[in-house]
C-alpha positions in Angstrom: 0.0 0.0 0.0 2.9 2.5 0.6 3.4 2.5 -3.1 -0.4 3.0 -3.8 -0.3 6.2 -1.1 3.2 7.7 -2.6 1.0 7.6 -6.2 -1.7 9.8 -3.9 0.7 11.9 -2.9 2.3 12.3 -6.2 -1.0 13.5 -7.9 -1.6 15.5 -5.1 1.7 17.3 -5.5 1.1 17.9 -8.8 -2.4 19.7 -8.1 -0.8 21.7 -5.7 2.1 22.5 -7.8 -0.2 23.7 -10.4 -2.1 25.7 -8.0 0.7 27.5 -7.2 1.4 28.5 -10.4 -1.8 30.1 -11.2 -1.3 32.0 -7.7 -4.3 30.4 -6.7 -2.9 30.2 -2.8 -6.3 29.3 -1.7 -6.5 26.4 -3.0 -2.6 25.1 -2.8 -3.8 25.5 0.7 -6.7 23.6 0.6 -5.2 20.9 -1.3 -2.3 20.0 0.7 -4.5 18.5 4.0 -5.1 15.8 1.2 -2.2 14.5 0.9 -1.0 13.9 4.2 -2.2 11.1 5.0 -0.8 9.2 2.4 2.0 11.0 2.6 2.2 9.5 6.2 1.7 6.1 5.0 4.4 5.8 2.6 7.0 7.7 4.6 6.4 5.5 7.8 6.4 2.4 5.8 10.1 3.2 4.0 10.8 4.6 7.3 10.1 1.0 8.8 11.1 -1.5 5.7 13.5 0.2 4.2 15.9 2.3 7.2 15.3 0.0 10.1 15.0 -2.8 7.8 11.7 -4.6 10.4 7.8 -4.8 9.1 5.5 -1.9 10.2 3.6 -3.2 13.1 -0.4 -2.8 13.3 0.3 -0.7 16.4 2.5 1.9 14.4 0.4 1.9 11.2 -2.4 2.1 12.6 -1.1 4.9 14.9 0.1 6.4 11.8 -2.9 6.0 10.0 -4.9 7.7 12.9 -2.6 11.0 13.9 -2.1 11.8 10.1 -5.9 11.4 9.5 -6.5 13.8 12.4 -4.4 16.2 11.4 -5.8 16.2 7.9 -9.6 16.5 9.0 -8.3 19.8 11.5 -6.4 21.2 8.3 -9.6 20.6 5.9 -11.3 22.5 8.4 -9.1 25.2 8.6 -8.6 25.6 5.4 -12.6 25.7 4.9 -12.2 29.4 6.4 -10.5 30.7 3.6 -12.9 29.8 1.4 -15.2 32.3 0.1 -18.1 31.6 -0.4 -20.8 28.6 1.8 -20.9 27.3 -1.6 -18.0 25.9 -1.9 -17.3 25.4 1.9 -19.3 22.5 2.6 -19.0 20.7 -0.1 -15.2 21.1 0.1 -15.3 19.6 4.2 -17.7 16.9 3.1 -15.2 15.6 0.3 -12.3 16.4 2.1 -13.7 14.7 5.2 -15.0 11.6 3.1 -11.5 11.4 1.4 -9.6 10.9 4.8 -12.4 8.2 5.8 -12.4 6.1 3.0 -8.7 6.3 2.6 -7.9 5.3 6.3 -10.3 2.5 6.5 -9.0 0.9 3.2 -5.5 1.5 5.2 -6.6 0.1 8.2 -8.1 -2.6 6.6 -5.1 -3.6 4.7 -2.9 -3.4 7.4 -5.1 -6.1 9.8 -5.7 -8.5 7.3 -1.8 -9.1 6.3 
């Protein structure tokens, strides 16, 4: 799955990076609380296989999976603020919100059943 979640991350990265160069700041800013959780997930899996050379336990991922998901959901909100209109507000929290969901129970689910 870390591969999966660094592909996330890589689209996400370039959405933001295109974002940025319309100076459309808003919106790098609301994009970027999108990618961190699979962001997370990749960089605490090399982290685990690849530097301390041991498997990821359930424990850490699913720690993992949990802070970064957190901190994603409080950034989505934040970044709700700057928004301007209700308009595009709530529907921008509901995706965003539904995003980190699905994303960490597909996560979660692939890292009890190995």
């Amino acid at each position: 799955m870390a591969i999966e979640c660094f592909v996330i991350t890589l689209i996400f990265a370039a959405i933001v990076f295109s974002f940025a160069h319309a100076n459309r700041i808003r919106w790098v800013l609301a994009t970027v609380p999108l990618g961190i959780l699979p962001l997370a997930n990749s960089v605490a899996n090399f982290i685990c296989t690849k530097l301390l050379k041991i498997e990821m336990s359930d424990t850490t991922a699913l720690a993992v999976i949990l802070i970064s998901a957190m901190a994603s959901c409080i950034w989505i909100g934040a970044a709700s603020c700057m928004l301007n209109s209700k308009k595009m507000k709530i529907p921008y929290m509901v995706v965003g919100f539904l995003f980190n969901i699905i994303l960490s129970i597909i996560l979660v689910n692939h890292y009890l059943a190995v």
